[in-house]
The first five atom37 places (N, CA, C, CB, O) and aatype in JSON, in Angstrom:
{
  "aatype": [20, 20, 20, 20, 20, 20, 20, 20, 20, 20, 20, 20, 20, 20, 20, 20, 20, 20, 20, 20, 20, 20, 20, 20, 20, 20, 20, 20, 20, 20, 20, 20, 20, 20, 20, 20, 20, 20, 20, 20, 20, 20, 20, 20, 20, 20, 20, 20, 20, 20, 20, 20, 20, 20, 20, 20, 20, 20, 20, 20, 20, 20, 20, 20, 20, 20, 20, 20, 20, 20, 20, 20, 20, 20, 20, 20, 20, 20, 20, 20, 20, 20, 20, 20, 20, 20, 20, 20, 20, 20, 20, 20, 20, 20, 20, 20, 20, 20],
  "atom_mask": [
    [1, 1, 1, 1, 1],
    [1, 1, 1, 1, 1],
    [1, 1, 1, 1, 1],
    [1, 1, 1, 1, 1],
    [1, 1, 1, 1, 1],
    [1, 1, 1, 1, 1],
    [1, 1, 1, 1, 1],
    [1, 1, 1, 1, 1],
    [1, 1, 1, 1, 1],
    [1, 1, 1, 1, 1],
    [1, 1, 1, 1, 1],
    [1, 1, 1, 1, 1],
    [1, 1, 1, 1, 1],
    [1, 1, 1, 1, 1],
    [1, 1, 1, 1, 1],
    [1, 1, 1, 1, 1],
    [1, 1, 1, 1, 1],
    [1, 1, 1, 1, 1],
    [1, 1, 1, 1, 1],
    [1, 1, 1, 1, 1],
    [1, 1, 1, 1, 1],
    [1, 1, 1, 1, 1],
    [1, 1, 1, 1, 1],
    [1, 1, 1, 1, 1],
    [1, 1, 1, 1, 1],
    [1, 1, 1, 1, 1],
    [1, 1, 1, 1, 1],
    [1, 1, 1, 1, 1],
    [1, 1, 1, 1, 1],
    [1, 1, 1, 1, 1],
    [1, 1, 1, 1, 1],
    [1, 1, 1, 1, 1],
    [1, 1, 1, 1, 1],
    [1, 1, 1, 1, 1],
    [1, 1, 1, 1, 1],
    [1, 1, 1, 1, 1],
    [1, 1, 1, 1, 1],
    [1, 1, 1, 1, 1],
    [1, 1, 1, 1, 1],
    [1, 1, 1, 1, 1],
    [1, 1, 1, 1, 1],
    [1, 1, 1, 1, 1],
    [1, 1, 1, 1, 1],
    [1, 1, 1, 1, 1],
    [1, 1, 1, 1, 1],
    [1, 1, 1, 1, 1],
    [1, 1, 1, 1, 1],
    [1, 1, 1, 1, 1],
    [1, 1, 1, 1, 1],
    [1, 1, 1, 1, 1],
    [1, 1, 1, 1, 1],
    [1, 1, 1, 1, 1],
    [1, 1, 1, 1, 1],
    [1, 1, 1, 1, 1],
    [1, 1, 1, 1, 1],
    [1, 1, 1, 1, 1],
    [1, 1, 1, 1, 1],
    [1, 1, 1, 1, 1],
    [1, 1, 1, 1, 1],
    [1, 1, 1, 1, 1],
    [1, 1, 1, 1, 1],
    [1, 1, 1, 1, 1],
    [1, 1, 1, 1, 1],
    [1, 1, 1, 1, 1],
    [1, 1, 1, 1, 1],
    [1, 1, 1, 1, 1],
    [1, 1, 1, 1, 1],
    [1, 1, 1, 1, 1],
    [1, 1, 1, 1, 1],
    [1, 1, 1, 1, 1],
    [1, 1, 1, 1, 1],
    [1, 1, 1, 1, 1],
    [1, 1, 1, 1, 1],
    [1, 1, 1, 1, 1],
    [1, 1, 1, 1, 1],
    [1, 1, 1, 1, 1],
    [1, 1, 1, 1, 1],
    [1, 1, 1, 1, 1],
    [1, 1, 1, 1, 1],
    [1, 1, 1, 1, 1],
    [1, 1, 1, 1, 1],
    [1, 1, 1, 1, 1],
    [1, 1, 1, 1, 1],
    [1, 1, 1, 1, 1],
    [1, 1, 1, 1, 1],
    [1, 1, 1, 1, 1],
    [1, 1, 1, 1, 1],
    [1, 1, 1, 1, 1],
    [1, 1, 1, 1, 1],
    [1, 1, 1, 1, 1],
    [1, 1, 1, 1, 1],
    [1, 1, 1, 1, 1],
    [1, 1, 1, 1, 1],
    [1, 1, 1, 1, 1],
    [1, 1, 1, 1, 1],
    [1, 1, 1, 1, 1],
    [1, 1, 1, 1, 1],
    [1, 1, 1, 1, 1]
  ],
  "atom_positions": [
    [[62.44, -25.54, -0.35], [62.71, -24.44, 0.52], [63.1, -24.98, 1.9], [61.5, -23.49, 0.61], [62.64, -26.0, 2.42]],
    [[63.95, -24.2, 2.37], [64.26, -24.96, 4.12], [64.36, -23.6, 4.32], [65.84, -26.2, 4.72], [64.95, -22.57, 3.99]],
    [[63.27, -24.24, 5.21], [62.43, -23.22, 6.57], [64.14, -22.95, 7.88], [60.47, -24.8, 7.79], [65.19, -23.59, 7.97]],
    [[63.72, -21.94, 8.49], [65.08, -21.88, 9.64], [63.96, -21.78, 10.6], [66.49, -20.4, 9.65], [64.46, -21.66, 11.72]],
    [[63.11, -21.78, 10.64], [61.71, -21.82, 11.62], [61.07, -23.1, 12.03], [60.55, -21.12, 10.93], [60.72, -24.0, 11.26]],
    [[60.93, -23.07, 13.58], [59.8, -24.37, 13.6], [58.36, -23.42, 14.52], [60.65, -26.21, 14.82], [58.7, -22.56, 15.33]],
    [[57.44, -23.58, 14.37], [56.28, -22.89, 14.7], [56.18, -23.59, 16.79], [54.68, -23.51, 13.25], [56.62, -24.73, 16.98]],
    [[55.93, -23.24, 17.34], [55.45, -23.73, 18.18], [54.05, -23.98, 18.4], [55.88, -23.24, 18.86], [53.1, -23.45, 17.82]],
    [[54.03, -25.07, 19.54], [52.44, -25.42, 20.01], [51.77, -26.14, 18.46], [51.38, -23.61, 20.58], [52.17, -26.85, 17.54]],
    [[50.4, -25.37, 18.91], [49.6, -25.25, 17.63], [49.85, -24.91, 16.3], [48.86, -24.56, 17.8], [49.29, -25.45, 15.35]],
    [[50.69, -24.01, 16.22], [51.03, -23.0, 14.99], [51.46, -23.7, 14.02], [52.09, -21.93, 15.22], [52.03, -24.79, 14.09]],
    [[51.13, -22.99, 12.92], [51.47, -23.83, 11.73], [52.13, -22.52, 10.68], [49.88, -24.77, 11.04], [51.57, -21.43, 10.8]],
    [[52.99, -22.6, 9.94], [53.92, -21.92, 8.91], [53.05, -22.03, 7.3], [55.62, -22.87, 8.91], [52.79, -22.97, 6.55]],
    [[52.84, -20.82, 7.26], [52.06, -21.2, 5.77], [52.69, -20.32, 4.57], [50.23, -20.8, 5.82], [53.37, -19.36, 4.92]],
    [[52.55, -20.54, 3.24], [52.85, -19.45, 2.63], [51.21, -19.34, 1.71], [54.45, -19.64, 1.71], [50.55, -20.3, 1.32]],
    [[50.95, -18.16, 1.58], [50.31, -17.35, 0.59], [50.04, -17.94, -0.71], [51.05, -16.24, 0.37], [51.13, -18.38, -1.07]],
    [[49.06, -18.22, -1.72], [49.13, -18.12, -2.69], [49.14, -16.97, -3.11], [48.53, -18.7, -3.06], [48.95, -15.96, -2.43]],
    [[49.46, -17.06, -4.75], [49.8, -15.48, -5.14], [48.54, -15.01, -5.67], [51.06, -15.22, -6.32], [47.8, -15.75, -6.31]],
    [[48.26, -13.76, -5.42], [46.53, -13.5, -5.81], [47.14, -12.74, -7.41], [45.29, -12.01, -4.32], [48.24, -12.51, -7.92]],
    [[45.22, -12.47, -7.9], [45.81, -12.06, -9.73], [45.64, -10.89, -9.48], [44.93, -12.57, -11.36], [44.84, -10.24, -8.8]],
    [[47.03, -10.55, -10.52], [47.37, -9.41, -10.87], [46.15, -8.31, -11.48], [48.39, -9.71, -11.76], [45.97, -7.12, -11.2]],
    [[45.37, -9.28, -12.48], [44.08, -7.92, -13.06], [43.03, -8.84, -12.81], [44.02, -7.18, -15.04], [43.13, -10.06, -12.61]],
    [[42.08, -8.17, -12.85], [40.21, -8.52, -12.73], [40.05, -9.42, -13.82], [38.95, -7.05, -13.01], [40.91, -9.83, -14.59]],
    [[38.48, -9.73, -13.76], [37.89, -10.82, -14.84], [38.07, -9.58, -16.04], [35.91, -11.6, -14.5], [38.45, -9.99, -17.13]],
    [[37.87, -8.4, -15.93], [37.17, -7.21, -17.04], [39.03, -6.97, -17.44], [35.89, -5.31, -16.07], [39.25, -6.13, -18.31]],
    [[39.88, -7.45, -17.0], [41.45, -7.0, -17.61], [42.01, -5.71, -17.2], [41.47, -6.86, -19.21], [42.83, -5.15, -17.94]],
    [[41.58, -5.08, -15.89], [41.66, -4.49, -15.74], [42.96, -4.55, -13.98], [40.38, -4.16, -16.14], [42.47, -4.8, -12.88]],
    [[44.57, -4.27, -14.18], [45.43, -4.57, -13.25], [45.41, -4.01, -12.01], [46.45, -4.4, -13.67], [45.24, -2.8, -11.88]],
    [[45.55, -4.66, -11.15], [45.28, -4.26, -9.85], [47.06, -4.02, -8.61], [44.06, -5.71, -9.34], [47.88, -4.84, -8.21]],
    [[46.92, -2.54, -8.42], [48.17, -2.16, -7.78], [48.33, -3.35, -6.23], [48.01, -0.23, -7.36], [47.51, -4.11, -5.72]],
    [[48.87, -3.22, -6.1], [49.34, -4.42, -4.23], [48.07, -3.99, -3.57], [51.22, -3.76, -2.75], [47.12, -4.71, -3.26]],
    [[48.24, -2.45, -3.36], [47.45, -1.67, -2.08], [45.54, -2.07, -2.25], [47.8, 0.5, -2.3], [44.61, -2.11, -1.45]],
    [[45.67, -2.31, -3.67], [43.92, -2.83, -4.04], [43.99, -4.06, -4.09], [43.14, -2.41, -5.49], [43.03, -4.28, -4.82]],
    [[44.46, -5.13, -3.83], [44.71, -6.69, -4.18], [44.13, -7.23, -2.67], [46.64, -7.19, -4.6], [44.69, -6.75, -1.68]],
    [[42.99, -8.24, -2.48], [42.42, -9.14, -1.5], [43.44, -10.07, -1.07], [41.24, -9.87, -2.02], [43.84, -10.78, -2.0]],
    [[44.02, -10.28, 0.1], [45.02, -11.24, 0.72], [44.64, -12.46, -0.23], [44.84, -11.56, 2.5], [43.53, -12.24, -0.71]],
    [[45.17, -13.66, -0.67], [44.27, -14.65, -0.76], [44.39, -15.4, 0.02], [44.18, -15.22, -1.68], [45.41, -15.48, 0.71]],
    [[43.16, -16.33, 0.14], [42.77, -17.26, 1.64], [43.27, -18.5, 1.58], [41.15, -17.54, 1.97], [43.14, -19.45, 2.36]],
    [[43.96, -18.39, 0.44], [44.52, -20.02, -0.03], [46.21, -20.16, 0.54], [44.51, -20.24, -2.15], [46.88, -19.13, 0.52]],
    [[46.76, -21.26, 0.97], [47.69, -21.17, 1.53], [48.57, -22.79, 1.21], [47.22, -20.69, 2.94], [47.86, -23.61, 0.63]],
    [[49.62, -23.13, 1.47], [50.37, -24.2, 1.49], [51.17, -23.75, 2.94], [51.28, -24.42, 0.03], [51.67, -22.73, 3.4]],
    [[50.87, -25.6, 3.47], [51.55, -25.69, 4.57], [53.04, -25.85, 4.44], [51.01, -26.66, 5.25], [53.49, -26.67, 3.64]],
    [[53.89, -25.06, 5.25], [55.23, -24.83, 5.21], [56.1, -25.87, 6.33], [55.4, -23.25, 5.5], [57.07, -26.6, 6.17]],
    [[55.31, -25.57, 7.42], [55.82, -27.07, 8.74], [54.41, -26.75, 10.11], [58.31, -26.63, 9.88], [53.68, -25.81, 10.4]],
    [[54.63, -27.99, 10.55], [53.63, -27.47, 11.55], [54.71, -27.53, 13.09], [51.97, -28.68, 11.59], [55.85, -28.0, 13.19]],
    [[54.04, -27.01, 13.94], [54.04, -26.56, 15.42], [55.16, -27.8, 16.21], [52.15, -26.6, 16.12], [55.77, -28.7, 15.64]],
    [[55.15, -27.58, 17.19], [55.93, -28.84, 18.2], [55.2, -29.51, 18.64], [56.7, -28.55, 19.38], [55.63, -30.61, 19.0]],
    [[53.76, -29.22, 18.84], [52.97, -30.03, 19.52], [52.64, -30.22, 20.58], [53.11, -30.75, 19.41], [52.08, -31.2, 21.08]],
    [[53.05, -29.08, 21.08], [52.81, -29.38, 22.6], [51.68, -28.12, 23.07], [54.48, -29.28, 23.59], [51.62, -26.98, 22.61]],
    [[50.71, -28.83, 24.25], [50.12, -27.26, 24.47], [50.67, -26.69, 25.78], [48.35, -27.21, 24.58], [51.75, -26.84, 26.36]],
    [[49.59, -26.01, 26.05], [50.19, -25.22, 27.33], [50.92, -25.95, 28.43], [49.09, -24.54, 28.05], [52.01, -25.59, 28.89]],
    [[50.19, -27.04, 28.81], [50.92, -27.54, 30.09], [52.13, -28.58, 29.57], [49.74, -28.37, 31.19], [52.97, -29.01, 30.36]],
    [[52.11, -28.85, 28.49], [53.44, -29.4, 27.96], [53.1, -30.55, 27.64], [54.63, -29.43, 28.83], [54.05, -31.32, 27.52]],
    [[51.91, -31.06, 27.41], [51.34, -32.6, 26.87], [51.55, -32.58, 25.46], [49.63, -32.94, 27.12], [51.7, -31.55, 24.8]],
    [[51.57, -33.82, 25.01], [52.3, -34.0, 23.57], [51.01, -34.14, 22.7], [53.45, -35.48, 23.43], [50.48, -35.25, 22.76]],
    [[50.25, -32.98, 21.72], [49.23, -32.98, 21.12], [49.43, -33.45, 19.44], [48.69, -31.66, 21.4], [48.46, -33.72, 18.73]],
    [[50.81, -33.49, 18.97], [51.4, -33.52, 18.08], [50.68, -34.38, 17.18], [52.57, -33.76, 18.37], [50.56, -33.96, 16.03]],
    [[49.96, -35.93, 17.56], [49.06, -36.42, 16.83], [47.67, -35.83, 16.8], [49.05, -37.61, 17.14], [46.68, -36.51, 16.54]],
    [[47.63, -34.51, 17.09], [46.04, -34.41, 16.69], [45.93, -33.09, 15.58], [44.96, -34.06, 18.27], [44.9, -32.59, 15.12]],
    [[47.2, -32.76, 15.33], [47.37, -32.11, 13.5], [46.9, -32.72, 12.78], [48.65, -31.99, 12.72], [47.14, -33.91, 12.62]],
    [[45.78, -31.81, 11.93], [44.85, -32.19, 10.68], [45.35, -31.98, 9.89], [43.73, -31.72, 10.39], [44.87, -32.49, 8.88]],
    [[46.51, -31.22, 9.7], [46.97, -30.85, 8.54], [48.79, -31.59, 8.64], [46.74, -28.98, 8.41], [49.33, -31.91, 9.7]],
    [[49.29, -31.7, 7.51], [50.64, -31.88, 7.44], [51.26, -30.79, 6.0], [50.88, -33.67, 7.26], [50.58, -30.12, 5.23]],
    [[52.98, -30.96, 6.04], [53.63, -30.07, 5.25], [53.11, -30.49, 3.48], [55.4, -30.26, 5.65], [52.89, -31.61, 3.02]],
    [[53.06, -29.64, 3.03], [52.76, -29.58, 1.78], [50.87, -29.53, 1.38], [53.57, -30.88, 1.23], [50.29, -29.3, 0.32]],
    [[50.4, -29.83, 2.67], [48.78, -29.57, 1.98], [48.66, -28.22, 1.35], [47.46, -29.6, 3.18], [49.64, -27.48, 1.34]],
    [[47.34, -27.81, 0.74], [46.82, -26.8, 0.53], [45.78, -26.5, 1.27], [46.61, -26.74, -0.51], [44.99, -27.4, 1.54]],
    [[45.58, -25.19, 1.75], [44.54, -25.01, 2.85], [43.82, -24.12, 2.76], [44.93, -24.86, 3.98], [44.2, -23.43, 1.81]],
    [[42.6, -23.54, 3.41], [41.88, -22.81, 3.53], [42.03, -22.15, 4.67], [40.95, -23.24, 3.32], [41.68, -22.62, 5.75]],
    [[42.68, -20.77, 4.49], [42.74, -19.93, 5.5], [41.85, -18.67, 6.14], [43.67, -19.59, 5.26], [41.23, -17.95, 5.36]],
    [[41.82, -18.4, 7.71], [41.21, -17.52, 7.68], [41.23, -15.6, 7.65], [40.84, -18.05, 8.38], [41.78, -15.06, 8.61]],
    [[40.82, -14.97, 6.89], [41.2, -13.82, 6.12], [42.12, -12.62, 7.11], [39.71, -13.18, 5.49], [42.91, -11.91, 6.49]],
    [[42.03, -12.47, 8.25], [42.69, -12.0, 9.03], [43.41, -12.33, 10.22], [42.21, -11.43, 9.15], [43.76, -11.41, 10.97]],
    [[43.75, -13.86, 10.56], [44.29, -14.53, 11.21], [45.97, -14.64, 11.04], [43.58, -15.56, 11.05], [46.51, -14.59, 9.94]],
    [[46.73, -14.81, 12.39], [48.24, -15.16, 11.99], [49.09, -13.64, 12.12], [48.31, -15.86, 10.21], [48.53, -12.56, 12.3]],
    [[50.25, -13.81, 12.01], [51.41, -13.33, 12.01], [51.87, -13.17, 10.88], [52.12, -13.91, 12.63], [51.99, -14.24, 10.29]],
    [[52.34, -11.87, 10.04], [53.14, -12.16, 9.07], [54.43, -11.93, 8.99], [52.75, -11.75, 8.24], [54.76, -10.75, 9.13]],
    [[55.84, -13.2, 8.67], [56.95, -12.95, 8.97], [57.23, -13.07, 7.52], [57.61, -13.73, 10.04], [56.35, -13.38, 6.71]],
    [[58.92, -12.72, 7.08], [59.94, -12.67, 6.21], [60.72, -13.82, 6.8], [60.67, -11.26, 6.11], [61.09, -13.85, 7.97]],
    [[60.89, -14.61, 6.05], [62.15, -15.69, 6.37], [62.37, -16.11, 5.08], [61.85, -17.05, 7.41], [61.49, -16.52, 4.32]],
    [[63.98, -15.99, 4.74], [64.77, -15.9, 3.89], [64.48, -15.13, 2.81], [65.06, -16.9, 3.61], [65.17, -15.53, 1.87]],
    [[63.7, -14.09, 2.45], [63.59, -13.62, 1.65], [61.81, -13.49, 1.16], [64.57, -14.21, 0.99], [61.35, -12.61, 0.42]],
    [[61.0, -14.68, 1.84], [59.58, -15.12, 1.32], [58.37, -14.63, 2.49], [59.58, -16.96, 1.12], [58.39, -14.78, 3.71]],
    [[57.7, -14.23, 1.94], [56.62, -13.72, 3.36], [55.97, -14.89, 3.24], [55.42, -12.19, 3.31], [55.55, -15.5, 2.25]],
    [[55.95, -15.2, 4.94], [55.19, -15.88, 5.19], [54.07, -15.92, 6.35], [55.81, -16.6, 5.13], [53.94, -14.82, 6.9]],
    [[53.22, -16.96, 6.85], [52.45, -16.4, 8.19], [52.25, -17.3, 8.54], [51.29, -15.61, 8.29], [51.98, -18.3, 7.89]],
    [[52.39, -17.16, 10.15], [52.0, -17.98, 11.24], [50.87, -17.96, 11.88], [52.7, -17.88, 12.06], [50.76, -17.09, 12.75]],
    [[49.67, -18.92, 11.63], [48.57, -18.99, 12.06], [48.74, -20.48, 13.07], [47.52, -18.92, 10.8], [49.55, -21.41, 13.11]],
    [[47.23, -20.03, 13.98], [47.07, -21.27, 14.81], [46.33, -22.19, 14.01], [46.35, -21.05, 16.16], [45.4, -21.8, 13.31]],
    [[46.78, -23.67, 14.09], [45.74, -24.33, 13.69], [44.46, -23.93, 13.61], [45.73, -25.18, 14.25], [44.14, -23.39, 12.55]],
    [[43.67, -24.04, 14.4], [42.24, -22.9, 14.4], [42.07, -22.34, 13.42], [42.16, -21.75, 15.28], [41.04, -22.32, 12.75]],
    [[43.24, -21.72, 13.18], [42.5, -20.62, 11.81], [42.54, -21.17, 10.68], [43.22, -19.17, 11.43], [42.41, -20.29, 9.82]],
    [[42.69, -22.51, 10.07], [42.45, -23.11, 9.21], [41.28, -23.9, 8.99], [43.26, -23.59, 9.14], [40.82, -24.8, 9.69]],
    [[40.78, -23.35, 7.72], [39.13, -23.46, 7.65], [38.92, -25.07, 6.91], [38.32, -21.95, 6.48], [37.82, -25.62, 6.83]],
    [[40.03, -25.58, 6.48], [39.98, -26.25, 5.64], [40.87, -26.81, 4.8], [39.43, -25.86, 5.26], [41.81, -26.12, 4.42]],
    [[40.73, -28.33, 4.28], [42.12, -28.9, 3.3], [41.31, -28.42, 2.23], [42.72, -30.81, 3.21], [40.1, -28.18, 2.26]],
    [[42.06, -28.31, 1.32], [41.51, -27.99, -0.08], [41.57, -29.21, -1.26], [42.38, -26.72, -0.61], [42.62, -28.95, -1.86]],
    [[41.07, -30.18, -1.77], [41.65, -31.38, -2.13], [42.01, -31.27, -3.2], [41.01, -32.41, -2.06], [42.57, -32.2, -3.76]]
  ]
}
């Protein structure tokens, strides 16, 4: 996928895993009843810079392609090219997933 986005600062580009369609009992679940899921893949991270314009860029825990642990109501959600995706701050990542 090529991103047309670069996140600034902190921010990092994630996409969604896809949550399941029906319950353990087989029973399908419409969009409007479905839990976000908290699981995510990193898409690109930030510029690195913070507020006053110092270069923080080496202190990303995360890089493109991890899997992560996100937090449940954190971030931005955008459309780019067709794929929803969301922009969270570093911060709101709870976690690599190994």
């Amino acid at each position: 996928m090529a991103t047309s986005i670069t996140p600034l600062g902190r921010r990092v580009l994630v996409k969604r895993s896809t949550s399941e369609e029906k319950t353990a009992g087989g029973i399908f679940l419409p969009d409007t009843a479905k839990e976000k899921p908290q699981e995510a893949e990193v898409i690109a991270t930030g510029t690195g810079k913070d507020d006053e314009g110092n270069d923080v860029a080496k202190l990303f825990t995360v890089k493109k392609g991890d899997k992560v642990l996100i937090s449940k109501y954190g971030g931005t959600e955008v459309k780019i090219d067709g794929e929803d995706l969301l922009i969270i701050n570093e911060t709101d990542i709870l976690g690599i997933l190994g």
